[in-house]
C-alpha positions in Angstrom: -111.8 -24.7 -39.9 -114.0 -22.9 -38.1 -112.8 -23.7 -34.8 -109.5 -22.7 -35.9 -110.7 -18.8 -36.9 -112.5 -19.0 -33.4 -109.5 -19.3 -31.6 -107.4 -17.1 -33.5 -109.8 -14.4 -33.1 -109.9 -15.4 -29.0 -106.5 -15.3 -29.3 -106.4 -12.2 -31.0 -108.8 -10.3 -28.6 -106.9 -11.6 -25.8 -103.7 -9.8 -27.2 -105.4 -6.5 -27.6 -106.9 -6.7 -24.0 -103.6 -7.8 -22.9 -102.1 -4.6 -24.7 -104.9 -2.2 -23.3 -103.9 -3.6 -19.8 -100.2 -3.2 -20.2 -101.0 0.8 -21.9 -103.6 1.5 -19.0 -101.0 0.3 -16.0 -98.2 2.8 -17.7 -100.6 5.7 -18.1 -102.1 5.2 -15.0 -99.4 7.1 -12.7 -99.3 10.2 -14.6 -103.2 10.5 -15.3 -103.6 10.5 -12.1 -101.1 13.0 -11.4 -101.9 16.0 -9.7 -101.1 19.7 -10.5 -98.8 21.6 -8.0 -101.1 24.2 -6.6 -99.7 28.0 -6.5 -98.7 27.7 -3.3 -96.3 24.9 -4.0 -95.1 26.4 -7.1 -94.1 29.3 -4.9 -92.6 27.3 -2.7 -90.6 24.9 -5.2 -89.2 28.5 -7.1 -88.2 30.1 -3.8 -86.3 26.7 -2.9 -84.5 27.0 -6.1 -83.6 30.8 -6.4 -83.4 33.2 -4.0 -85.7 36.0 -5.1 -89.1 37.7 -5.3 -91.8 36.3 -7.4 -93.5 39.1 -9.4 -96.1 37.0 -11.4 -96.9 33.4 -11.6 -99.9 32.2 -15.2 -100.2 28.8 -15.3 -100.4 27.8 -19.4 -102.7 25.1 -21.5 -99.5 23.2 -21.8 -99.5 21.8 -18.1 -96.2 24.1 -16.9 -96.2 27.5 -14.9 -94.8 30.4 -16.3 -93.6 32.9 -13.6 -91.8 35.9 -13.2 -89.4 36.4 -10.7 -86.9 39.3 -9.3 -83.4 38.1 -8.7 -80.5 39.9 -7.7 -79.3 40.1 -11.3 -82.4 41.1 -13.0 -85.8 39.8 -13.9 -86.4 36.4 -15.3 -88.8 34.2 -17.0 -88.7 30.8 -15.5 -91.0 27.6 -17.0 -91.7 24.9 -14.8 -93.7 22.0 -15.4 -97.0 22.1 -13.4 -96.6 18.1 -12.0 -93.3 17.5 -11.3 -92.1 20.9 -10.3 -88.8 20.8 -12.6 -87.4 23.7 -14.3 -87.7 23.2 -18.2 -85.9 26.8 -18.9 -84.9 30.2 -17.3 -84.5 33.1 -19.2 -83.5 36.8 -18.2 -85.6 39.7 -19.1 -85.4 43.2 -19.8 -89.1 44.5 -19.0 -89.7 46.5 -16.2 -92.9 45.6 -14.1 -95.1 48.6 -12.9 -96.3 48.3 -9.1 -100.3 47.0 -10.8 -98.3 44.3 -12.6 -96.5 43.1 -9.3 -99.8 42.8 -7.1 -99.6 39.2 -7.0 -96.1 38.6 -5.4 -95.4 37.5 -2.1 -96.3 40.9 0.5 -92.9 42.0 1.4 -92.5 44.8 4.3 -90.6 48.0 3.2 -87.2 48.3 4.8 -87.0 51.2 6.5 -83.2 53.6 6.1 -81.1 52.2 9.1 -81.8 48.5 7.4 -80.8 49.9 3.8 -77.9 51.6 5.1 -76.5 48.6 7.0 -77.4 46.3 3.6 -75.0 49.2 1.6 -72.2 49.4 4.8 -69.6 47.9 2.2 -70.2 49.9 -0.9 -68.3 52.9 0.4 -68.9 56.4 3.3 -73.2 57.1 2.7 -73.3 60.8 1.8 -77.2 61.0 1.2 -79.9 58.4 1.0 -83.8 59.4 -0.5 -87.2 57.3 -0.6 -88.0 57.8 -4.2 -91.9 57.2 -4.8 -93.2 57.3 -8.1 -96.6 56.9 -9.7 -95.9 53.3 -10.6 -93.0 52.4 -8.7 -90.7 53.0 -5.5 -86.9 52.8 -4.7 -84.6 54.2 -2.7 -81.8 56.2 -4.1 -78.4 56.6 -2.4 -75.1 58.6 -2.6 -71.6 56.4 -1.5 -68.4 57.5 -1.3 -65.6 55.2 -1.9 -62.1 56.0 -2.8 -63.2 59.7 -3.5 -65.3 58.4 -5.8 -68.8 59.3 -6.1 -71.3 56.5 -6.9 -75.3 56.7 -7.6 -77.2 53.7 -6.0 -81.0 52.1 -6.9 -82.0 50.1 -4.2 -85.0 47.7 -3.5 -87.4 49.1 -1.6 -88.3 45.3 0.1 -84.9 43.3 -0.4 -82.0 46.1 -0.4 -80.6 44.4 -3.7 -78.9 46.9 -6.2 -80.6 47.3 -9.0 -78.3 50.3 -10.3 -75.0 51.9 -9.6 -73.9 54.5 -11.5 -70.3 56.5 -11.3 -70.7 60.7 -10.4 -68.5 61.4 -13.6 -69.0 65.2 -13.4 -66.7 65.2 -10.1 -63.7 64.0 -11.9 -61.8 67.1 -12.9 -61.0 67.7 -16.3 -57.4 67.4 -18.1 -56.7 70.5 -18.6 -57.5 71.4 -14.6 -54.9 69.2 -14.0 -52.5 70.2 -16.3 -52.7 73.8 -14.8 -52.5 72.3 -11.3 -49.3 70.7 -12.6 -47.6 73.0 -14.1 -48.1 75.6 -11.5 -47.0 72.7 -8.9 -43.5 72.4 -10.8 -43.2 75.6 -12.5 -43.1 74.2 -16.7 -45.0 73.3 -19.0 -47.4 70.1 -19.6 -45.8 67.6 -22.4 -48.1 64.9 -22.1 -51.4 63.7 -20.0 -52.6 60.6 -19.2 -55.9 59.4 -16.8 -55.9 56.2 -14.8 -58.8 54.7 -13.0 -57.5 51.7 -10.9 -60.2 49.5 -8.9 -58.0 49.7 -5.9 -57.8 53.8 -5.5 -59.0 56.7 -7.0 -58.7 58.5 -10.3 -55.7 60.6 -11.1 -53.9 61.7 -14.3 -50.2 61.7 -14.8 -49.0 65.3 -16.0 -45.5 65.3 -17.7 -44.3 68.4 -17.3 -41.2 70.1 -18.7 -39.2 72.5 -16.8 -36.8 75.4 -18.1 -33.6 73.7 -16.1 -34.6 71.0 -19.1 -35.9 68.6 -16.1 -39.0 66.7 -16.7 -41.1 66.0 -13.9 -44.4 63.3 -13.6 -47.1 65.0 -11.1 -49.6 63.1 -10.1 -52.8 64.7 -9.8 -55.9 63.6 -7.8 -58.7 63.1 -10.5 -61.2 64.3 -7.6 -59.5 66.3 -4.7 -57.2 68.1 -7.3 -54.4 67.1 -4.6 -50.9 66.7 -6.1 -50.0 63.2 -4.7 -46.8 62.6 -5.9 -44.1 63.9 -8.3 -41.5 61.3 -10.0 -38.3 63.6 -11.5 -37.2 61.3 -14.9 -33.7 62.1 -14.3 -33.4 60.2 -10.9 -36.4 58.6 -10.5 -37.1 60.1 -7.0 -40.6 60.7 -5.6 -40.8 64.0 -3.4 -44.9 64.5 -2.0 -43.7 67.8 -1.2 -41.7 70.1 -5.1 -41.0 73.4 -5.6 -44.9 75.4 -4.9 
């Protein structure tokens, strides 16, 4: 009998070093793991979006947390600190202050002539400014395109748009163009409507009501004031040039 509870306790001990073995062997590769250093964290985030890192912490739970300018806005992006994959992204809506983005990647300043050529395709550059504030820089430009005015924010470092914002006080009003019509045609305005296509510039259509009982559509430039065209309802023929 008690050669029998020796070997079941032999047997029992060699089935818990055999488990420890088995458990150690598993373990093994990721204890002895290392941690991506900054550098290659930089690396790995720059590989996978195209951006400038703002801030990179590295948390207790074995991932990097870091902050990161795209072209679309800022965002959050988690990565775990061995293997370098990407457990979540996330878009924020803070704005960093120049102290806060200290630890990014140095980035030279474009200089106008680079900024203008980065813009070439949002429209004719009216005016373009170097905007320095107490805790952050920009440039600010002025583009015309299809008579319409438009209000740029640009990076200072990448020339991404971080803004655009429409000149609405150009547009003239309604009832600047219903005088403009009706002194174009000679009647008087029945109806008004504005149109903002994304292939040409705003205009409204005036209908306008002469004393012959005629009723004319003038088409009114929404920023020149130009009268473009005039549609009579009773034929349907556009004259550029009616009665002044």
């Amino acid at each position: 009998m008690k050669n029998g509870k020796v070997l079941i306790t032999a047997g029992s001990a060699l089935v818990f070093g055999l488990l420890v073995f088995v458990g150690f062997q598993w373990w093994a590769p990721s204890l002895s793991a290392e941690n991506l250093t900054k550098e290659e964290v930089y690396q790995t985030a720059k590989d996978k979006y195209p951006g400038t890192i703002i801030k990179t912490t590295k948390s207790e739970g074995e991932e990097y947390q870091i902050e990161m300018q795209l072209e679309t806005g800022v965002y959050l992006i988690r990565m775990d600190a061995k293997s370098g994959e990407v457990r979540s992204i996330k878009k924020e809506t803070i704005v960093h202050t120049a102290e806060e983005t200290t630890e990014k990647t140095p980035q030279k300043q474009l200089n106008q002539k680079e900024i203008k050529a980065r813009i070439s395709s949002q429209g004719d550059l009216e005016q373009i400014d170097f905007v320095q504030e107490k805790d952050n820089s920009y440039y600010k430009a002025v583009v015309n395109k299809n008579n319409e005015k438009i209000t740029l924010i640009l990076d200072p470092h990448t020339g991404a748009i971080i803004d655009s914002t429409m000149v609405a006080d150009s547009i003239i009003t309604e009832n600047e163009a219903i005088a403009i019509a009706e002194k174009h045609v000679k009647g008087t305005a029945d109806d008004t409507e504005f149109y903002q296509p994304s292939d040409q510039t705003s205009y409204y259509l005036v209908e306008v009501e002469l004393e012959d009982d005629r009723d004319a559509v003038v088409q009114v430039d929404g920023y020149t004031k130009e009268v473009k065209t005039i549609t009579w309802e009773d034929d349907e023929v556009e004259d550029n040039d009616g009665p002044e």
